[in-house]
Steps between C-alpha positions, in 0.01 A plus 500: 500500500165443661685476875673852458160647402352306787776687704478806367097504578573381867747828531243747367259369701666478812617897420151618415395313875793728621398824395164458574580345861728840512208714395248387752737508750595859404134559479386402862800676675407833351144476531507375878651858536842323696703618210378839446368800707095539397567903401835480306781300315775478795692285667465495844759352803341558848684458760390345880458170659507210290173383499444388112344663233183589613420705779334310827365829635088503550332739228554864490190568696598330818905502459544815400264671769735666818370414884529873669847619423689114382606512176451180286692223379634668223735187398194278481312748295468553109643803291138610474385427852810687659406833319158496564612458895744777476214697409258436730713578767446863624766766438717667791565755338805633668655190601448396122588801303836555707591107431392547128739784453771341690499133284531660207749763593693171632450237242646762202858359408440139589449426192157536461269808422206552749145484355172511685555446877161515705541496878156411685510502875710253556638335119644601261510431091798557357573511122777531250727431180773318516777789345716292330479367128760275524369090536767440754448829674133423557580140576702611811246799571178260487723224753595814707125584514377133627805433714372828714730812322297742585406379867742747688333787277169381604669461890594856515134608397343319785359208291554126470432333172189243534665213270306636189712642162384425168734584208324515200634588120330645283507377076757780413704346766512761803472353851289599749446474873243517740596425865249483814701661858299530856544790718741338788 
């Protein structure tokens, strides 16, 4: 009798180690920010070279600033860095308003519905939804998306992506893009 209560002691103590072992664990992987974005619940899959989890880039200050007309390394940049690049870039604003008008006249009916798309002089932003409410329909839409779906779209409007998408969902489930493109 006194060995199964022995037992039994050893099993609840060894769970309660587990849970709190799971809870700090938990803890530290959402506050280090690697599991979360710092403005909103989402899930976010970035795609570009494989260089870990954390970005290798210099800070924003230095990375992020452009040398005369070279655009940065987008791919080595954060979310946040790469939009505050995009807009300190200047604006041509022919070149950008004709390329803003023809992405999103392009990209309706592949499956995703244009959002904001910012041309500077020589990137672009572009964001959208992901149309589809289906799991398996946005499964092969979001693999389309990082395998380069949308590249001869981007081709035919003079731009080259710059190895830079984020896909982000939101808590109610939506998916959203945000992809970086360089004037060719």
């Amino acid at each position: 009798m006194a060995v199964g209560m022995i037992r039994r002691r050893r099993l609840y103590i060894a769970g309660i180690a587990l849970v709190i072992l799971s809870a700090t664990g938990t803890m530290i992987f959402w506050q280090d920010g690697s599991g979360r974005d710092a403005n909103a619940a989402s899930v976010r899959v970035v795609a570009g070279p494989a260089t870990g989890l954390r970005s290798t880039a210099a800070p924003a200050t230095a990375a992020a600033a452009p040398t005369g007309n070279a655009a940065p390394p987008m791919a080595d940049l954060t979310v946040n860095e790469r939009s505050e690049a995009l807009e300190r870039r200047p604006r041509d604003a022919i070149w950008a308003t004709q390329t803003e008008a023809s992405l999103r006249a392009q990209l309706r009916g592949n499956d995703v519905v244009p959002g904001a798309i910012r041309c500077t002089d020589t990137l672009c932003s572009v964001q959208g939804t992901i149309a589809s409410s289906s799991p398996s329909d946005r499964q092969r839409i979001v693999d389309g998306l990082v395998r380069g779906r949308l590249h001869a779209t981007y081709d035919r409007a003079g731009l080259q992506p710059m190895q830079a998408l984020s896909i982000d969902a939101d808590d109610a489930g939506t998916l959203h893009f945000t992809e970086y493109l360089q004037r060719k």
